[in-house]
SENUKOL-980623 format. One record per residue (C-alpha): residue number from 1; residue in one letter; x, y, z. Coordinates in steps of 0.1 Angstrom, whole numbers. Example, Ala and Ser with C-alpha at 12.3 -4.5 7.8 and 13.67 -1.06 7.14 Angstrom:
- 1  a  123  -45  78
- 2  s  137  -11  71
//
This chain:
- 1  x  670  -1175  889
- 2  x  659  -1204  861
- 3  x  630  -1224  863
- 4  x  639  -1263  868
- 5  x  617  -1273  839
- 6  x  609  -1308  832
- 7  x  591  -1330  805
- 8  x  551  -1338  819
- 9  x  548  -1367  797
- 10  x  558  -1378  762
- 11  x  533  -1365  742
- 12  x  545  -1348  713
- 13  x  524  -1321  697
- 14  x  527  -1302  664
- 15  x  512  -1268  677
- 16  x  507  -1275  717
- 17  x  484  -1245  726
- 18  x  455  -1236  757
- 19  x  466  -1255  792
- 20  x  439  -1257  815
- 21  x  442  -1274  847
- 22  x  406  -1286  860
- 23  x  408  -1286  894
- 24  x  379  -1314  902
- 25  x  397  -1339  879
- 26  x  433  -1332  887
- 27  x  443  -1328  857
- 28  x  460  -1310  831
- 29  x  441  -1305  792
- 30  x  454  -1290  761
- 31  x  450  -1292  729
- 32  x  474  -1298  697
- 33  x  457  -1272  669
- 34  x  466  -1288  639
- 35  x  461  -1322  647
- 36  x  426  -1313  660
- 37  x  431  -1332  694
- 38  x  424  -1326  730
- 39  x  445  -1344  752
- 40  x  445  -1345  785
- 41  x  471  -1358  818
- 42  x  458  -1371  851
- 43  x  478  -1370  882
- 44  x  462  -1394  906
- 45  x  477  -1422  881
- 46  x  498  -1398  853
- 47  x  477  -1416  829
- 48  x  465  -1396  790
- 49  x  435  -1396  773
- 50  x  429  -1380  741
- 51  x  398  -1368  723
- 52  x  396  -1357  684
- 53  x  375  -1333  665
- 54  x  361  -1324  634
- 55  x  389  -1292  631
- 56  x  412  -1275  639
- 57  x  410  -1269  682
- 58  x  420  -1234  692
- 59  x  417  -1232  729
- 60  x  391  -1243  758
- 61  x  380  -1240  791
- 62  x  362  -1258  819
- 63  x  329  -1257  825
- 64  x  308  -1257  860
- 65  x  291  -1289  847
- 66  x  322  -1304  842
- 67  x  324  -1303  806
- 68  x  348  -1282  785
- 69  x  341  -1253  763
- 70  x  355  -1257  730
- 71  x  366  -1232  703
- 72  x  371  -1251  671
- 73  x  376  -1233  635
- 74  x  348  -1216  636
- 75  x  328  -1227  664
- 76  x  324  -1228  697
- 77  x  309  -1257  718
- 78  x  302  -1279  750
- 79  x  322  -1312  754
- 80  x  313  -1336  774
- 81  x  347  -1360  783
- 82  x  328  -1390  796
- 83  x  304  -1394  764
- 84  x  324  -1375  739
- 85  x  292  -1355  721
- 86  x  305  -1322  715
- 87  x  271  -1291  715
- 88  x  276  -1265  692
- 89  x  264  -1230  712
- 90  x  280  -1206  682
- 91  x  292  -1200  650
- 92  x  317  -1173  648
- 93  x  332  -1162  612
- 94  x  322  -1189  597
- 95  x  316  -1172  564
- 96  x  353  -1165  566
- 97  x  378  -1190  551
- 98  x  411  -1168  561
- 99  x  402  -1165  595
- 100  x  399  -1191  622
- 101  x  393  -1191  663
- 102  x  426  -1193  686
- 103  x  433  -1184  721
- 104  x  405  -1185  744
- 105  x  398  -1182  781
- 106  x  369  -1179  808
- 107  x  363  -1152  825
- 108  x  356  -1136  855
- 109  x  317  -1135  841
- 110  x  318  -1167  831
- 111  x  314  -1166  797
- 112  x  343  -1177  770
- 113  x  369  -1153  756
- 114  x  381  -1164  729
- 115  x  400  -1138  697
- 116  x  403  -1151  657
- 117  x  433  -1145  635
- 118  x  444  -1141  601
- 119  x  453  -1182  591
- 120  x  462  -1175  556
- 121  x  493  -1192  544
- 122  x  509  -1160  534
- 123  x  543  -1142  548
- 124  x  523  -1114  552
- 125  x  493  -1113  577
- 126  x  468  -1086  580
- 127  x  447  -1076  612
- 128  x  417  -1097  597
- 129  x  402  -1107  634
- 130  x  384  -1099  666
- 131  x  379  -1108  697
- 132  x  345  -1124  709
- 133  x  326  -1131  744
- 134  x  301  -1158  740
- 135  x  283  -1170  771
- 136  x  263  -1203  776
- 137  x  231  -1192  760
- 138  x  252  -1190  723
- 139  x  251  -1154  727
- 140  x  278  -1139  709
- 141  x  295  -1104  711
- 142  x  322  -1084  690
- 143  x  343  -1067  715
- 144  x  379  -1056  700
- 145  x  384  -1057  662
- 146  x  415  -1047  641
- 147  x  437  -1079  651
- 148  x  463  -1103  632
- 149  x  466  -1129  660
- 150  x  442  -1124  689
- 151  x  464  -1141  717
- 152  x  477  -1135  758
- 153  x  437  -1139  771
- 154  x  442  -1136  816
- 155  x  424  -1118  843
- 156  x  434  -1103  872
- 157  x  432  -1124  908
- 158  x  406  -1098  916
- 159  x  387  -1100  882
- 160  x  390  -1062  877
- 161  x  413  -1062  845
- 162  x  419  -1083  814
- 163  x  452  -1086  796
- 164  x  450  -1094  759
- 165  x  482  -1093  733
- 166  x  487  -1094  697
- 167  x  511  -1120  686
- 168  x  518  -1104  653
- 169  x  514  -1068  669
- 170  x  534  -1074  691
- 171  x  519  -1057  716
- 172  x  505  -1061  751
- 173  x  472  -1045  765
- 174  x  451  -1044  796
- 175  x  419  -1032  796
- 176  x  394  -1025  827
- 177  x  369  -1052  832
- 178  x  336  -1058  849
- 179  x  334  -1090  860
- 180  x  293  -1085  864
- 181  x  286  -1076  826
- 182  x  319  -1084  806
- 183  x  318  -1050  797
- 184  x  356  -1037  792
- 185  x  368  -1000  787
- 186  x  403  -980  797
- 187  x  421  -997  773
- 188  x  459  -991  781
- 189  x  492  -1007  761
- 190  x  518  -1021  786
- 191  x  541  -1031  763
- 192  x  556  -1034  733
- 193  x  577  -1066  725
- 194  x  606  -1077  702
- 195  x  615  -1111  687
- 196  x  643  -1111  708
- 197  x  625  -1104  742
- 198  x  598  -1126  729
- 199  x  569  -1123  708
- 200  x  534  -1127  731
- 201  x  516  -1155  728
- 202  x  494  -1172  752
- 203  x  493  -1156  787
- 204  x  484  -1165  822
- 205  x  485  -1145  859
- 206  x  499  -1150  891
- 207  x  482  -1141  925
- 208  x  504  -1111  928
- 209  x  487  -1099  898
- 210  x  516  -1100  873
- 211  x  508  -1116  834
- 212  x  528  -1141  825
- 213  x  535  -1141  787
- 214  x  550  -1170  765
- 215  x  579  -1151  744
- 216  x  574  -1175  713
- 217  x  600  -1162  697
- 218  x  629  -1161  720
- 219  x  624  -1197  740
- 220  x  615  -1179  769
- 221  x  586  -1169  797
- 222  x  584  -1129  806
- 223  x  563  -1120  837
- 224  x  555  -1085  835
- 225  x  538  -1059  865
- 226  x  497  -1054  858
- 227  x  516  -1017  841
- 228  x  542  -1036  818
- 229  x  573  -1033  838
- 230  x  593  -1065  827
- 231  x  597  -1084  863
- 232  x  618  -1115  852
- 233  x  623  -1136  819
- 234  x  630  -1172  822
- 235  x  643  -1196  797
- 236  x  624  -1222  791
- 237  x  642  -1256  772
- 238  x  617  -1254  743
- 239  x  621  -1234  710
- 240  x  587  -1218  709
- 241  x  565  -1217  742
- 242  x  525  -1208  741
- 243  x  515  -1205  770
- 244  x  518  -1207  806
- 245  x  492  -1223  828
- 246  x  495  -1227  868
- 247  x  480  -1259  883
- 248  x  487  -1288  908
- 249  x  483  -1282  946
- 250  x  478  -1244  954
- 251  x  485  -1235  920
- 252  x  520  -1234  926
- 253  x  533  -1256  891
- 254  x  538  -1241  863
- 255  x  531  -1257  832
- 256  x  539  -1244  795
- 257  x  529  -1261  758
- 258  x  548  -1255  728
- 259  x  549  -1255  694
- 260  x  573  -1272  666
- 261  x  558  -1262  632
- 262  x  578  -1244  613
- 263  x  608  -1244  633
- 264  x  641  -1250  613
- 265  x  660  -1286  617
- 266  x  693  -1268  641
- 267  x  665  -1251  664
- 268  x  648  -1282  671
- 269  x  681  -1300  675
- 270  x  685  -1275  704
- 271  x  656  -1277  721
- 272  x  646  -1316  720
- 273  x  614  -1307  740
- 274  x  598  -1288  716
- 275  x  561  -1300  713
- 276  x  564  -1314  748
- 277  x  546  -1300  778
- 278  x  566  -1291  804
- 279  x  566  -1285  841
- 280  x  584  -1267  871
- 281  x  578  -1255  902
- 282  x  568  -1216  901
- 283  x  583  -1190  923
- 284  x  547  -1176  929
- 285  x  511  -1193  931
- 286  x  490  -1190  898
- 287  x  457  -1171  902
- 288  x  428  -1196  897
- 289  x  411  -1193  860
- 290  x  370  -1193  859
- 291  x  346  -1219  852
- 292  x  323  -1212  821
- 293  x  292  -1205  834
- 294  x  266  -1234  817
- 295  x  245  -1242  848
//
């Protein structure tokens, strides 16, 4: 079975990455990396709104207070939509000009998630980052190191595991997690990926508990079991998905960014919706993402 994808709107990003769907707003926000943009779609009137920042933006998340949790290049912060002031709460490698923040995601302890990668203009790319948790205090913690593109970021419905992926590593991984502490342990690889299956980039889960993983190389969306089994692989009618994000009534569409830097001239003629968000209904309800916890 394919997914009936469709266009959201027209907005056209360079590197699409990090849907959220805030629930209290109805709407859908993402951010373009390179263009150091936020943008944003609301569905009670399918109107956009846009927001730009001092660098690049890696990922974000929603907050309890209604503002969004920001990872920048080196720098995580609260953003406030309605008056546009953006709080730093961290630095994190900001000594480190070949590194910078990317995916990112709240979880079940409401704090922010969120990995670095090697972002050297170089063929070859070394395991140069880490993964942090950083809560709403600024507190900031180390937890995986050893990584060349820290990616994949989802919890389980039940907030009992934590899948993370390697984009460059290729590999998938779930890890036990403690939705009380953060703490995570019983780290287990579920998979190891091809480009032809689809490199994993930025990941989401359903309620059934399978990980949904954007296969950035191979125009296509791979939903795994929580223990790696490959469950179904759609294609998807961009070049090079990001990641998946569930939203809309009960969770049930399914929304995916992409990216069209550095894709040759013949692959873009072939997917005319690279950059563009797209949409369809999903066979399975998403399982609802956490709020970061700032009041």
């Amino acid at each position: 079975m394919n997914l009936d994808f469709k266009p959201l709107n027209d907005l056209r990003c360079t590197l699409g990455e990090g849907p959220v769907y805030d629930d209290r707003r109805d709407a859908l926000i993402w951010c373009d990396i390179p263009q150091k943009t936020i943008h944003a779609h609301f569905f009670h009137d399918q109107s956009t709104q846009n927001w730009s920042f001092r660098s690049e933006v890696g990922s974000l998340g929603i907050a309890e207070s209604g503002r969004l949790v920001v990872a920048l290049r080196s720098e995580v912060g609260l953003f406030d939509p309605e008056s546009g002031v953006f709080e730093r709460i961290a630095e994190i490698e900001a000594d480190n000009p070949d590194t910078r923040l990317n995916d990112g995601k709240v979880g079940p302890d409401g704090a922010f998630w969120v990995g670095t990668m090697d972002d050297r203009d170089v063929s070859r790319k070394d395991p140069l980052g880490s993964l942090y948790r950083i809560d709403a205090s600024g507190k900031v913690e180390r937890k995986i190191d050893g990584l060349i593109v820290s990616n994949g970021l989802a919890f389980s419905p039940d907030g009992r595991s934590m899948f993370h992926s390697d984009s460059r590593g290729r590999w998938i991984d779930r890890w036990d997690f403690d939705p009380a502490s953060g703490a995570i342990s019983g780290r287990k690889r579920i998979a190891m990926l091809d480009d032809e299956t689809g490199r994993p980039d930025g990941g989401a889960t359903d309620s059934t508990g399978a990980y949904w993983s954007a296969g950035v190389s191979a125009a296509r969306l791979n939903r795994f079991s929580p223990d790696g089994e490959l469950l179904d692989s759609y294609p998807v009618p961009v070049a090079a998905p990001t990641m998946p994000c569930f939203g809309g009534p009960g969770l049930g569409k399914l929304f995916v960014t992409s990216l069209r830097v550095g894709r040759p001239p013949e692959l873009l003629d072939r997917y005319p919706l690279t950059g563009i968000t797209i949409v369809a209904d999903s066979p399975v309800a998403g399982a609802p993402v956490s709020r970061f916890r700032d009041v």
